[in-house]
C-alpha positions in Angstrom: 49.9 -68.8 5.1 50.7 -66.5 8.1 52.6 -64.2 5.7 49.7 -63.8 2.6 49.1 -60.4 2.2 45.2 -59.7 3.0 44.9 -58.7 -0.9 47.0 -59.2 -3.6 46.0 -58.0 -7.1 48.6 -59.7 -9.9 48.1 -58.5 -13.0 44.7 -57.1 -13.3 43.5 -55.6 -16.2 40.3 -53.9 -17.0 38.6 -53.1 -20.1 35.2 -50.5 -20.5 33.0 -51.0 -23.9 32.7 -47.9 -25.7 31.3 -47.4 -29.3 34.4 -47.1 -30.5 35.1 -50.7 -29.3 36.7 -52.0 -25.6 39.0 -49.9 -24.0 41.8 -51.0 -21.8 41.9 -48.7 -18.8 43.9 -51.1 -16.3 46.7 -52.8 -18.6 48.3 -54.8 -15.8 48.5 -53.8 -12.4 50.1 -55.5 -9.2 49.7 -54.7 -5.9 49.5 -56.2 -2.1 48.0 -55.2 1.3 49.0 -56.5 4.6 46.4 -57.2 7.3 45.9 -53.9 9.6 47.9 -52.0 6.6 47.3 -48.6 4.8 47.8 -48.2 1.2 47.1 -44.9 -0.4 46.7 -44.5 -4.0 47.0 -41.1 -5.5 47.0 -39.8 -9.1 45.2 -37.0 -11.4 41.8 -37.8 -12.1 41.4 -40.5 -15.0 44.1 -42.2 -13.5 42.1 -45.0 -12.7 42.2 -45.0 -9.3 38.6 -46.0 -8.7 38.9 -48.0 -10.9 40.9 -50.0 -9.3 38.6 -49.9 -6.0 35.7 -50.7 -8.2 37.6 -53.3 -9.5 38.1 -54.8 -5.7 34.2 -54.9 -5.2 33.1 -56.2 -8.8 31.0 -52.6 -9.1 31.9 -51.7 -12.3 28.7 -51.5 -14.2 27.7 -53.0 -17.4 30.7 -51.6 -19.7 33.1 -52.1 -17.3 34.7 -55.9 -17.3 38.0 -57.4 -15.7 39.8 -59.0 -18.9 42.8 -60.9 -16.7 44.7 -60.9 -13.6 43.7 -62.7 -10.3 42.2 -60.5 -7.3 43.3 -62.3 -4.4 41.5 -61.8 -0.8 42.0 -64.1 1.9 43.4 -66.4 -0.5 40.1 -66.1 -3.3 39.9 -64.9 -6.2 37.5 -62.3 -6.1 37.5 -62.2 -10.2 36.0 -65.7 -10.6 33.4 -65.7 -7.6 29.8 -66.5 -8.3 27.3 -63.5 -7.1 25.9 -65.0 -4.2 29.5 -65.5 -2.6 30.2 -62.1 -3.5 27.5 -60.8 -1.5 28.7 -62.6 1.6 31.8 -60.8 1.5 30.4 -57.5 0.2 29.8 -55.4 3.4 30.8 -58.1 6.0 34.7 -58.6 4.7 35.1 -55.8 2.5 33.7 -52.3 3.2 33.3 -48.6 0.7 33.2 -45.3 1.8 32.6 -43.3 -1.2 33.3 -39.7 -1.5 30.0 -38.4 -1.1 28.1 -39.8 1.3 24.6 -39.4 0.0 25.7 -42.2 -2.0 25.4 -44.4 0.5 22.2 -43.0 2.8 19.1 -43.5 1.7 17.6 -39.9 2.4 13.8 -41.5 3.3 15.2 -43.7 6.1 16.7 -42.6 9.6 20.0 -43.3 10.2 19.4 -46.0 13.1 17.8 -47.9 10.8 20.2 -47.8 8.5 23.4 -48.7 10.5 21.1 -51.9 12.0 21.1 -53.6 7.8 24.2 -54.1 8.7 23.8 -56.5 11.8 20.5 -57.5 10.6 21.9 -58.5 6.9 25.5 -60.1 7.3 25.4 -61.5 11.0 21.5 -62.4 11.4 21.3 -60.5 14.5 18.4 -59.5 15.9 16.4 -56.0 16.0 17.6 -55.3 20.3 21.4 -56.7 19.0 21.5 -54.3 16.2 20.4 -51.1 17.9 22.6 -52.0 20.6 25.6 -52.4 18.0 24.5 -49.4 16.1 24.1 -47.2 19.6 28.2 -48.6 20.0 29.2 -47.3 16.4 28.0 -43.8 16.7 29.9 -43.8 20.2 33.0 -44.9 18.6 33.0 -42.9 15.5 32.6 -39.9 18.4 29.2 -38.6 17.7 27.2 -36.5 20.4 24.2 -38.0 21.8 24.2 -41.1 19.5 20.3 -41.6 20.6 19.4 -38.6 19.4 21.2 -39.0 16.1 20.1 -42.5 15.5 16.3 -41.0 15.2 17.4 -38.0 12.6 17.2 -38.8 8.8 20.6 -37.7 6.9 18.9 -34.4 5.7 18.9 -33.3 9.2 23.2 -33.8 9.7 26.3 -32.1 8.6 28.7 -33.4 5.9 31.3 -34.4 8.4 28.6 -36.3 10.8 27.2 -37.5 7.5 31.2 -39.1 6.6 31.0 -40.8 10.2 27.7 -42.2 10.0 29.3 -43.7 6.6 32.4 -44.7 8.1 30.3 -46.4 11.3 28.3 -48.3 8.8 31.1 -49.6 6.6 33.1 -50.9 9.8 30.0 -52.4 11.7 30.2 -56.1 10.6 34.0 -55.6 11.2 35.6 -56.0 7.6 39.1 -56.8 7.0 39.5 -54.5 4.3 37.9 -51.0 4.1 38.1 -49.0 0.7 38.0 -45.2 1.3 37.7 -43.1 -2.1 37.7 -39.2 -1.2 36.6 -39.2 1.7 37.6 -36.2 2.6 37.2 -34.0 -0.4 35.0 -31.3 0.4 35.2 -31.2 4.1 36.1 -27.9 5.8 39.9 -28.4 7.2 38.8 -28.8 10.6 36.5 -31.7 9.8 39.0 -33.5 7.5 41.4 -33.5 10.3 39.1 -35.3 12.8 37.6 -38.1 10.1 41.3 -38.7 9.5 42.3 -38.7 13.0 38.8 -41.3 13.3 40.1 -43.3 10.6 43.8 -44.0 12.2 42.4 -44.7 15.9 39.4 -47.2 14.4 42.0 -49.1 12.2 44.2 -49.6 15.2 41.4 -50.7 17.0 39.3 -52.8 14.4 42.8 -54.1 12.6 41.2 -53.5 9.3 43.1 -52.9 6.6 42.5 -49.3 4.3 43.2 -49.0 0.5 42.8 -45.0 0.7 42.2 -43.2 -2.6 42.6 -39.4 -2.5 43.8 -36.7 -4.3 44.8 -34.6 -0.9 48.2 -35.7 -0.3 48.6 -34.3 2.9 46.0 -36.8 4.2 47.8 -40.1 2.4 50.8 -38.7 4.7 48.1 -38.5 7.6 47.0 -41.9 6.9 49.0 -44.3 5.1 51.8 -46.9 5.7 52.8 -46.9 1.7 51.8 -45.6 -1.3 51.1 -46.1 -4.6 51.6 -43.4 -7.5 48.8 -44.3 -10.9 49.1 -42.7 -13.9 47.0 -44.1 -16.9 46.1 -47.4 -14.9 49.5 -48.6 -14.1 52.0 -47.7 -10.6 55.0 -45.7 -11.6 56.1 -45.8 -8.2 55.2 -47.6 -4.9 57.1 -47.3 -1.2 56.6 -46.1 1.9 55.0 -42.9 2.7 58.6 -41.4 3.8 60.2 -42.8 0.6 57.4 -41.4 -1.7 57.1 -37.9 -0.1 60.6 -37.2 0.5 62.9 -38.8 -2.0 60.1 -39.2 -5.2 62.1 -40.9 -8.3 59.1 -40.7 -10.8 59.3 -37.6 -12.6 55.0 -38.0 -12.3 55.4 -38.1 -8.2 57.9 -35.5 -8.2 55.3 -33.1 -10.7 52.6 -34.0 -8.0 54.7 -32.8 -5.7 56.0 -29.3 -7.2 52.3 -28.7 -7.6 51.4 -28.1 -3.9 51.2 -25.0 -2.3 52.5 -25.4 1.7 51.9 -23.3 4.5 55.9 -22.0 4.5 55.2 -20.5 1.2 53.7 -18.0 -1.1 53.2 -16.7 -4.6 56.2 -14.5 -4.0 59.0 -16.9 -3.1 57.9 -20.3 -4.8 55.5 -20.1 -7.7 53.7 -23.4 -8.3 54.9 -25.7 -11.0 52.0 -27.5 -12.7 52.6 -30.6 -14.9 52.3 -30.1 -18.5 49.7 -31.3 -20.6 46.8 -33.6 -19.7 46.3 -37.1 -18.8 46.1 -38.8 -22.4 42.6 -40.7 -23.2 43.1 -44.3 -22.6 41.9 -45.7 -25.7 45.5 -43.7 -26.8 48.4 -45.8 -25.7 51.9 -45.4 -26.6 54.2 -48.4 -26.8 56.9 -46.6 -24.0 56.0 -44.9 -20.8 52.7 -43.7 -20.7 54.0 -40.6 -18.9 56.6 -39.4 -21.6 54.3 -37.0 -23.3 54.5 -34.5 -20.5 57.6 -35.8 -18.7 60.8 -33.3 -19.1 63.2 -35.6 -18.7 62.2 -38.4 -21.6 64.9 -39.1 -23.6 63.4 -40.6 -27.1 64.4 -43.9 -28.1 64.6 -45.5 -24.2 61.4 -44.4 -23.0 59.1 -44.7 -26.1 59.6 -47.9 -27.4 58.7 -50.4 -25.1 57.2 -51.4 -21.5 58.8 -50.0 -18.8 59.3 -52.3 -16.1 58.9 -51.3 -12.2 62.4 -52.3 -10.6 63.4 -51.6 -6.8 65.3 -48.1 -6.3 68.9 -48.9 -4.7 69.2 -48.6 -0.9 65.6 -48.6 -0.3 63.9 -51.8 -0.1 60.4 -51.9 -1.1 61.0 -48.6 -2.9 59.6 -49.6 -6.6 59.8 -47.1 -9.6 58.9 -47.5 -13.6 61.3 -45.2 -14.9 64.1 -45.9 -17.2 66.2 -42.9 -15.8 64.6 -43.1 -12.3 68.6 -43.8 -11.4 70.4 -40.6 -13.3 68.2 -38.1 -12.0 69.0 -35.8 -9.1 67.9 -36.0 -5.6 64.2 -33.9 -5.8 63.8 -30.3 -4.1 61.1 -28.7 -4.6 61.4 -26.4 -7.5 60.5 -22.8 -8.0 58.2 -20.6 -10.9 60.5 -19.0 -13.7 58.8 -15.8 -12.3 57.7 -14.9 -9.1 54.7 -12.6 -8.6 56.4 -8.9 -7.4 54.9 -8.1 -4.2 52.3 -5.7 -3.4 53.1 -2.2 -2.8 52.2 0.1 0.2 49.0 1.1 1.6 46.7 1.9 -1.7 42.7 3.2 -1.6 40.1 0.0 -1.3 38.8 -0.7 -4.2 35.9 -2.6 -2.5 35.2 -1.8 1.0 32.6 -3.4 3.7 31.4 -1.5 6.6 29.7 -2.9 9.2 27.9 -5.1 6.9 25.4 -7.6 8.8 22.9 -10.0 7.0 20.0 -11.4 8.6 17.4 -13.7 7.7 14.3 -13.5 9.1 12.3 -16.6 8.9 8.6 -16.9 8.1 7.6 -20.1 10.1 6.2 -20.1 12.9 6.5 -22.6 16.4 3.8 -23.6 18.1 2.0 -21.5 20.3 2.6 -18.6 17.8 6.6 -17.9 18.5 8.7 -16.8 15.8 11.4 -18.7 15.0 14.6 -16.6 15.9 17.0 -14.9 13.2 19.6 -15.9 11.6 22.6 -14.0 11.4 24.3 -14.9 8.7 26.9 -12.2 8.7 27.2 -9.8 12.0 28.8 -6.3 11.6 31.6 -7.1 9.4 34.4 -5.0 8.1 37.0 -5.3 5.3 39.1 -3.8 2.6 40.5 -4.9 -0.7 43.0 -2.7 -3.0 43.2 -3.0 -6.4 45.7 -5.9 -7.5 45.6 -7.4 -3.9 43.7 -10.9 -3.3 42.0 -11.0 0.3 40.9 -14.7 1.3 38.1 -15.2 3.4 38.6 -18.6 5.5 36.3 -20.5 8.2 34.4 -23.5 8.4 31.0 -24.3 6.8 28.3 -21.7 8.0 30.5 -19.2 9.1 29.3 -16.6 6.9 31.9 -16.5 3.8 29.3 -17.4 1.1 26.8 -15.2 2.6 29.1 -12.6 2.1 30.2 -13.8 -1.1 26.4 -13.3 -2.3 25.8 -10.1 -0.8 29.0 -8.5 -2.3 27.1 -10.0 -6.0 24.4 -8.9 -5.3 22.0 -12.3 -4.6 21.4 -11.0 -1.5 21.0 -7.4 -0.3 22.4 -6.2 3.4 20.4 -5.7 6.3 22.7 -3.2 7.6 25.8 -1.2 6.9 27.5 -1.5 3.0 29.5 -2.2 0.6 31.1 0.0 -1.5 33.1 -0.9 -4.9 35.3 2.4 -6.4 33.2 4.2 -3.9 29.5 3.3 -5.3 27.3 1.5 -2.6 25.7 -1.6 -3.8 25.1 -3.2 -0.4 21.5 -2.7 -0.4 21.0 -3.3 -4.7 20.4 -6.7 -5.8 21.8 -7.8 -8.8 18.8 -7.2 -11.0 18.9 -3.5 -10.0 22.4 -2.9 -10.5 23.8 -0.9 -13.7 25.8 -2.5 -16.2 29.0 -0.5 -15.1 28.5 -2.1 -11.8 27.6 -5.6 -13.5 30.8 -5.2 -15.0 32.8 -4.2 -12.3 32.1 -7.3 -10.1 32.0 -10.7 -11.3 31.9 -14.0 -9.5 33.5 -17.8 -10.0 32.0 -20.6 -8.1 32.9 -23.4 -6.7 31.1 -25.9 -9.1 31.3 -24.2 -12.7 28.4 -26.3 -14.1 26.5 -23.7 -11.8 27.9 -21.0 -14.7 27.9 -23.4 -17.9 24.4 -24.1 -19.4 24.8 -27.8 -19.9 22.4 -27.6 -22.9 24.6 -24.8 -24.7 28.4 -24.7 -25.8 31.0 -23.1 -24.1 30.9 -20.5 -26.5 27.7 -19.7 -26.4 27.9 -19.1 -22.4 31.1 -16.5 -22.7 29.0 -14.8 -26.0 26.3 -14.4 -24.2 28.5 -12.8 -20.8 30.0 -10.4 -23.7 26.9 -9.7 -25.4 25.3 -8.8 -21.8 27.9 -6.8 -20.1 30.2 -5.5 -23.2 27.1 -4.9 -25.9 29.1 -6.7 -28.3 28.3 -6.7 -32.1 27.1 -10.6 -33.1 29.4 -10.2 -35.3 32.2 -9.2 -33.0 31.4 -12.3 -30.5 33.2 -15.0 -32.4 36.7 -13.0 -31.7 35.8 -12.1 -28.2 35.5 -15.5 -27.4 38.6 -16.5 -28.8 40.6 -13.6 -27.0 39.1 -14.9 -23.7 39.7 -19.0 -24.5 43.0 -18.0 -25.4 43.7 -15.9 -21.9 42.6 -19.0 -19.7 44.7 -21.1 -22.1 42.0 -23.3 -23.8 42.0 -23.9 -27.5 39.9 -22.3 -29.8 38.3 -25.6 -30.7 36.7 -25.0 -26.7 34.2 -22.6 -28.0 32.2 -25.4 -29.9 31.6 -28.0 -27.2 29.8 -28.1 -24.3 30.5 -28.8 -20.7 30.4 -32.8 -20.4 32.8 -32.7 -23.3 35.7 -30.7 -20.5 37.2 -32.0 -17.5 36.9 -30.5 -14.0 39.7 -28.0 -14.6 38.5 -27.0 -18.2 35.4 -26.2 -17.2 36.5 -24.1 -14.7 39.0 -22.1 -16.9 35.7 -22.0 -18.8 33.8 -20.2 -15.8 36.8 -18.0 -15.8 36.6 -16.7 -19.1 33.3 -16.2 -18.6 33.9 -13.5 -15.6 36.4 -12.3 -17.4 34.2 -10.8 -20.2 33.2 -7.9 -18.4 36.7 -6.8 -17.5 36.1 -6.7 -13.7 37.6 -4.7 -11.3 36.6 -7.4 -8.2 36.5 -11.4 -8.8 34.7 -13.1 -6.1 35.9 -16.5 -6.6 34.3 -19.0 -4.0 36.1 -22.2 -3.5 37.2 -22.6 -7.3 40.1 -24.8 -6.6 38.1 -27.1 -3.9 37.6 -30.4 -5.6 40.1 -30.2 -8.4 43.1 -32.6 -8.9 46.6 -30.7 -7.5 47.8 -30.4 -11.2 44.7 -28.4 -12.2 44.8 -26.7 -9.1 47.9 -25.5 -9.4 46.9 -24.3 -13.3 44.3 -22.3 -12.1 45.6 -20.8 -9.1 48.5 -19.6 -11.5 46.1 -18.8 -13.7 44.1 -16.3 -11.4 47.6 -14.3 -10.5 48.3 -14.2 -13.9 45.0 -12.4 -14.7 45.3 -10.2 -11.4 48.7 -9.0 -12.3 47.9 -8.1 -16.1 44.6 -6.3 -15.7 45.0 -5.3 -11.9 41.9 -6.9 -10.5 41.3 -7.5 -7.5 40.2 -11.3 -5.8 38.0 -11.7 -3.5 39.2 -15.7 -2.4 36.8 -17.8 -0.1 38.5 -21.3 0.9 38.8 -23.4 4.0 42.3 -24.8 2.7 44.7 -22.7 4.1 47.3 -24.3 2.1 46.2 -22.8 -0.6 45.3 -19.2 1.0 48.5 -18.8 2.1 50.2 -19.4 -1.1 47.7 -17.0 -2.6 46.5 -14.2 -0.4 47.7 -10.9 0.7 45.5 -10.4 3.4 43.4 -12.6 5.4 40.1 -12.6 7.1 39.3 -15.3 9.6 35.4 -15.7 9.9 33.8 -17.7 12.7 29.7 -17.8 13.1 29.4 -14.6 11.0 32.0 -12.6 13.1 35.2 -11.5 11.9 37.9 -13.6 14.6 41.2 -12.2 12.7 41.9 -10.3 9.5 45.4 -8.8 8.8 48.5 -9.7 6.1 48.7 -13.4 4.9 52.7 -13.2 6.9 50.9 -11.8 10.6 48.0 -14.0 10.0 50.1 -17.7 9.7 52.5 -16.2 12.6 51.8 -16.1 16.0 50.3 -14.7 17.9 46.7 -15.6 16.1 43.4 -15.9 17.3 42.9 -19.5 19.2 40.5 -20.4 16.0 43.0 -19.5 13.8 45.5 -21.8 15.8 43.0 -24.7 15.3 42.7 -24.5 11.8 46.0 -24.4 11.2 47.3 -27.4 13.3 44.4 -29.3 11.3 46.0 -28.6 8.1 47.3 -32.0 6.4 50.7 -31.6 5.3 52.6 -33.3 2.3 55.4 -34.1 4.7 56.3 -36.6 6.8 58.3 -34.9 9.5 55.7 -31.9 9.7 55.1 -32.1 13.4 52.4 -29.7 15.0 50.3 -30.0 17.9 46.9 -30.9 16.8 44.1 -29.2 18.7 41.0 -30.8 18.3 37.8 -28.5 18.5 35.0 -30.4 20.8 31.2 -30.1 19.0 29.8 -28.5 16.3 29.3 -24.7 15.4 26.6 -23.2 17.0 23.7 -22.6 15.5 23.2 -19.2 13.5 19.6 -19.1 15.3 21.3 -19.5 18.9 24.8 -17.2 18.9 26.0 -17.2 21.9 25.8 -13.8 24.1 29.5 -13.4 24.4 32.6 -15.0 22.4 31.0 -16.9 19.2 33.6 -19.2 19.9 33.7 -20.4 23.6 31.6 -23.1 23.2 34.4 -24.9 21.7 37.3 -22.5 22.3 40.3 -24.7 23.9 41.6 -21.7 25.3 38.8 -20.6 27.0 39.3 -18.5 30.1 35.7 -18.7 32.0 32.5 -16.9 32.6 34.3 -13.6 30.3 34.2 -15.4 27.4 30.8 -16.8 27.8 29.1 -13.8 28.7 31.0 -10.9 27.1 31.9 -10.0 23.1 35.3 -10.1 22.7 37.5 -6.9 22.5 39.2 -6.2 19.3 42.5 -5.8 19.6 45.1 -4.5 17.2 48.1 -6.3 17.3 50.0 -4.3 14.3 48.4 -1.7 11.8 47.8 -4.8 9.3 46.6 -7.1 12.3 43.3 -7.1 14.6 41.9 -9.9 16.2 38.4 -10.3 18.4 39.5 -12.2 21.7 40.0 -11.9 25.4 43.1 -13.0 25.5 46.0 -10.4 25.3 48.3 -10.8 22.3 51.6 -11.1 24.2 49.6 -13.5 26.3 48.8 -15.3 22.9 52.2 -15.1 22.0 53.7 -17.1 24.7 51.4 -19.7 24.7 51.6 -20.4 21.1 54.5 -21.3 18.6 54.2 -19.7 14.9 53.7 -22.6 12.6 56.4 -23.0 9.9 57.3 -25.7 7.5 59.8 -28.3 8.3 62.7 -29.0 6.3 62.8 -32.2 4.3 64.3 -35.2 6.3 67.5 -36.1 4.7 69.1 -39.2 4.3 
């Protein structure tokens, strides 16, 4: 019994009712976890992934039922258990973390109270017992002043304390298996990098084992022991982490794979290369691979007429792949665009300039004994420059400033001092409302969730007509072809026009938000975080997609991230923003190199890398971000700065210094000083063989 894996699915398959009868969404899937093991599962959306966790914990609603297959953990079968045995191991043997973590707070409750259910529910401790254990979970899930944070409700914390207080709760009755789906999505870099550093030192010590579902594969590298590669409900490949990420035989991993952008390149010298097609609806199953439609190596005949069984790759024990020609194909290298994008040519006249721009917010409560609360600067005396057909990318952590800015340059929110100027009009100080049409037209903006641009009531249509109606004056009769034009630029069917949003997936909505921007013919697109919470496949489509439009119409993009990935794939110049201050701004190639400003230097060793032999030194950044209310009288960023050199930095604003023509940062540190203490971050080669 000593060698029983912890879990052991054989077989299972999982059905969800629909009108148009059951639907088989899990056709037979087989997989085991070791005691103190980590599994990652990755995949496109729709791949079933949580389906399979949901699967684990018997949560899968009304329509959703397990048709066959035996879910073995701890040597029962977790299909056939009665509900009241269920909830014994609910919790106490088996723990979630779900992606967002409101799911699991209950906003009305603090969150002592809620980490002492736990205790209280599964091991019949009492109240003193349970405070005491909850007191012990905040300290070892590394959260400041747990007393303090035990009284707060979860309104009143960040997202990444929220994802510990989440993590402390699903580990506090000490479960043997913990089920973490996304539970990083969404965090800025630096954030993501602690929870995954939490989640490797409380495995070790708790000897739980994690089933880790994620779409980042940079963290599954971060994480995992082995991993496990779904598409349409089944594994088409399983093996160790080094195995998957550096010798792929799936022709799905190795798409996966050629759609990440890395930190070593750029738009320039290795385009992306997104899968083709979509993930097939389930209830559509084809009697060969379930892949073959977008695959580019299927050969007809062999891999469309029957099942295709997983089989052990030669040489690599525990290396399992379901691919007929998984054998014949070539060792994988990452592959290049057809077309890389030309670089951008010499100094050229801003097409949107900032100038000393600072936003403030001035509160309107008041503190007892009649004190005002303090300001809040939001954005503090910044200055930047964009040229026409260049993409600048904005980067920082959460608060630092980049949506303010976003919304000031749209005009949702009006300066409080200095400008901005677009082709040499100010409209720092005009809101939207009071802006002309021209201007309207000249600057349009792409969010981060596109159901914030696409009226759920209306079709897609409808909410690009309307954008052309508005900012074009476009005949009704004219509208109908418009439309088209744009679907057909963003690479949606025509058909797209007559449905509405819940009818598209993530990344057809946003090509959708797209098109709508697009309608105006802007000269500026201020897209914040479009690519955040998309699958790598769409991600890569639309981050194509975005150069594509930039290079025929000349636009320029105005790109607010925190994955730097990404950014320096994308941008051609970068602004680092810390607490409303600019820290760094110069090209994307000075900007990645040393020497950079120490906060630079943090986020980038926090970056999770698709590669097993990346090696950087991580440096971990102590506390939170200041408050905007509280900004410290000299650096923004000595409170947490691990290059700190004393009472200078603390008291004193930083000088700016410019390190090149393209290259400025804010620091008291001298740049060849900066230089010799750091190393410029580049990206490994792959291990070989």
């Amino acid at each position: 019994m000593t060698d029983a894996p912890l879990l052991d699915v054989q077989n299972l398959r999982v059905a969800y009712a629909t009108r148009a009868g059951e639907v088989p969404v899990i056709p037979g899937l087989s997989l085991r976890l070791d005691a103190g093991e980590a599994f990652g599962l990755v995949g496109e959306s729709g791949c079933g992934k949580s389906t399979v966790a949901l699967s684990i914990v018997r949560y899968l609603g009304r329509a959703g039922r397990i048709t066959g297959g035996r879910l073995l953990f701890e040597g029962r079968d977790l299909a056939t258990l009665d509900a009241a045995s269920l909830r014994a191991i609910r919790g106490r043997r088996i723990a979630m973390v779900y992606q967002d973590p409101m799911a699991s707070l209950n906003p009305v409750m603090t969150v002592g109270r809620q980490l002492m259910e736990g205790p209280m529910i599964h091991a019949g401790a009492s109240v003193s017992t349970a405070r005491a254990r909850a007191l012990a979970m905040l300290q070892e899930v590394k959260l400041a002043d747990p007393e303090a944070v035990m009284e707060r409700y979860p309104h009143q914390l960040s997202g990444g304390q929220q994802q510990r207080i989440v993590i402390a709760m699903a580990l506090i009755a000490g479960p043997a298996l913990l089920i973490m789906d996304e539970p990083t999505t969404g965090l800025d870099v630096t954030v993501e990098a602690a929870v995954l550093d939490l989640v490797r030192e409380l495995r070790s010590r708790h000897r739980s084992a994690i089933l880790f579902i994620s779409h980042n594969l940079g963290s599954v590298v971060r994480v995992c022991d082995r991993v496990g590669v779904m598409y349409r409900g089944e594994l088409v490949e399983e093996g160790s982490v080094r195995q998957i990420f550096t010798n792929p035989r799936h022709p799905y991993t190795r798409g996966l794979l050629d759609c990440l952008p890395t930190l070593g390149r750029d738009k320039r010298q290795a385009p992306l290369v997104p899968i083709a097609g979509q993930v097939e609806p389930a209830r559509v199953r084809p009697p060969g691979c379930g892949f073959a439609a977008r695959c580019a190596h299927v050969e007809t005949g062999r891999c469309t007429t029957g099942p295709i069984p997983a089989v052990e790759v030669h040489g690599e024990p525990g290396h399992r792949v379901a691919c007929v020609r998984a054998d014949e194909l070539a060792r994988w290298t990452r592959r290049s665009g057809a077309a890389a994008v030309p670089a951008a040519g010499g100094a050229r006249e801003p097409v949107i300039a900032i100038h000393h721009l600072t936003k403030v917010y001035e509160s309107g409560r008041r503190l007892r004994l009649g004190a005002s609360r303090a300001s809040v600067r939001a954005v503090v005396d910044v200055d930047l420059a964009a040229a026409r057909g260049q993409t600048l990318a904005i980067v920082g952590e959460s608060g630092c400033g980049k949506s303010t800015l976003a919304k000031v340059l749209s005009g949702f929110e009006v300066a409080t001092a200095g400008g901005v100027t677009v082709d040499g009009v100010e409209v720092g100080a005009l809101p939207v409302d009071a802006r002309s049409p021209a201007l309207k037209r000249k600057l349009q903006m792409v969010f981060q969730n596109p159901d914030s641009t696409l009226n759920p009531s209306h079709t897609v249509g409808y909410a690009i007509g309307r954008a052309l109606r508005r900012l074009q004056d476009r005949a009704p009769g004219d509208l109908a072809a418009g439309v088209a034009r744009l679907l057909e630029v963003v690479k949606l069917p025509p058909g797209t026009a007559a449905r509405r949003p819940r009818h598209l997936s993530g990344g057809e909505k946003q090509r959708a938000a797209i098109a709508r921007a697009l309608a105006g013919d802007p000269d500026v697109i201020v897209a914040d975080e479009p690519v955040s919470s998309l699958d790598v496949s769409v991600q890569a489509v639309i981050i194509n997609l975005l150069n594509e439009i930039q290079a025929a119409r000349g636009a320029t993009l105005i790109f607010i991230s925190h994955d730097l990935a990404v950014v320096r794939y994308l941008a051609d110049t970068v602004a680092v923003m810390y607490l409303g201050t600019v820290a760094e701004v110069g090209s994307v190639e000075r900007v990645f190199a040393a020497p950079y400003h120490p906060y630079t230097e943090a986020l980038l060793s926090a970056v999770p890398v698709p590669n097993p032999d990346h090696a950087v030194a991580r440096i971990l950044l102590e506390g939170s971000v200041p408050r905007a209310d509280e900004v410290p009288r000299g650096c923004p960023f000595a409170t947490r700065c691990p290059r700190r050199l004393g009472a200078v930095c603390d008291d004193t604003p930083p000088p700016v210094q410019q390190l090149a023509a393209d290259h400025r940062i804010a620091c008291h540190i001298p740049g060849e000083e900066l230089r010799r203490l750091q190393t410029a971050l580049v990206e490994p080669s792959v291990a070989r063989r």
